[in-house]
N, C-alpha and C positions, 0 to 999 in steps of 0.2 A: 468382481462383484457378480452375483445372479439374478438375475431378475423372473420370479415365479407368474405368469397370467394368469387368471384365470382358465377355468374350461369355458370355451364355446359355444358347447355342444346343451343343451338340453332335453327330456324327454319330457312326453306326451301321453296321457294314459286316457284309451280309448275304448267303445263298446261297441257292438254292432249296431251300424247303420248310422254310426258317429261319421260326420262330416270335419276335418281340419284342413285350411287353408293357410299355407305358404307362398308369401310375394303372389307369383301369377301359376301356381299349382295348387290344385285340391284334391285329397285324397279323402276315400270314402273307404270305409269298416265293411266289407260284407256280411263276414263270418268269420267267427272267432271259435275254432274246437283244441279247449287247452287240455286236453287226456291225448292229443296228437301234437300237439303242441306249434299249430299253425292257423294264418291269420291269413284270410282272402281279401286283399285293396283292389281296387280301383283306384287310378291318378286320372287326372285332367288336369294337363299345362298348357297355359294358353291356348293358341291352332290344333295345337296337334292332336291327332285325334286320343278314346283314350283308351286306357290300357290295362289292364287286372292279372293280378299274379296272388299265386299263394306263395305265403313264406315260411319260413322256419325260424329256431332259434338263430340268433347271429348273421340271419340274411338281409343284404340291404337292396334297396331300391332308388335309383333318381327320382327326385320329382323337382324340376326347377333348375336349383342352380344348389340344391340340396341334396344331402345324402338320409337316408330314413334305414336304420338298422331296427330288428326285433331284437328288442332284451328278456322281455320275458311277460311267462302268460298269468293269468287269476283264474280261477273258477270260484264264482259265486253261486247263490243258490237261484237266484235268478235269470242270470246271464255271467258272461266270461269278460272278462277285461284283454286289452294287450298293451303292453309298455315298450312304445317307440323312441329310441333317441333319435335327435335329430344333431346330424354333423354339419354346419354351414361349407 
């Protein structure tokens, strides 16, 4: 017998200066340049103090007890989107 589960994982589709919070982590959107195709966060977990990174396609980051990968970017005519999945 097999037994198929579900995915666990979902994503997140964010813009600058978008705020999303996980358990006792929040990460912040700084900047979004999708013709380079990377996204500037900020995380805040708990205590600790916090911390900002630029990413790329397929690059992840902790935040929690969480995994946060970039899947991929939008360019609007407005502003740029980024699409995070999130791995538990």
């Amino acid at each position: 017998m097999i037994f198929i589960y579900p995915a666990l994982s979902q994503e997140v589709i964010l813009c600058m200066h978008e705020n999303y919070t996980m358990e006792n982590c929040t990460l912040q959107v700084e900047d979004i340049d999708s013709q380079a195709a990377e996204v500037w966060i900020s995380t805040l977990a708990g205590e600790k103090p916090a911390s900002s990174m630029v990413l790329g396609i397929n690059e992840t980051l902790t935040c929690g007890k969480a995994m946060l990968m970039v899947k991929r970017f939008y360019a609007g005519e407005s502003y740029d989107i980024v699409c995070l999945k999130i791995i538990p």
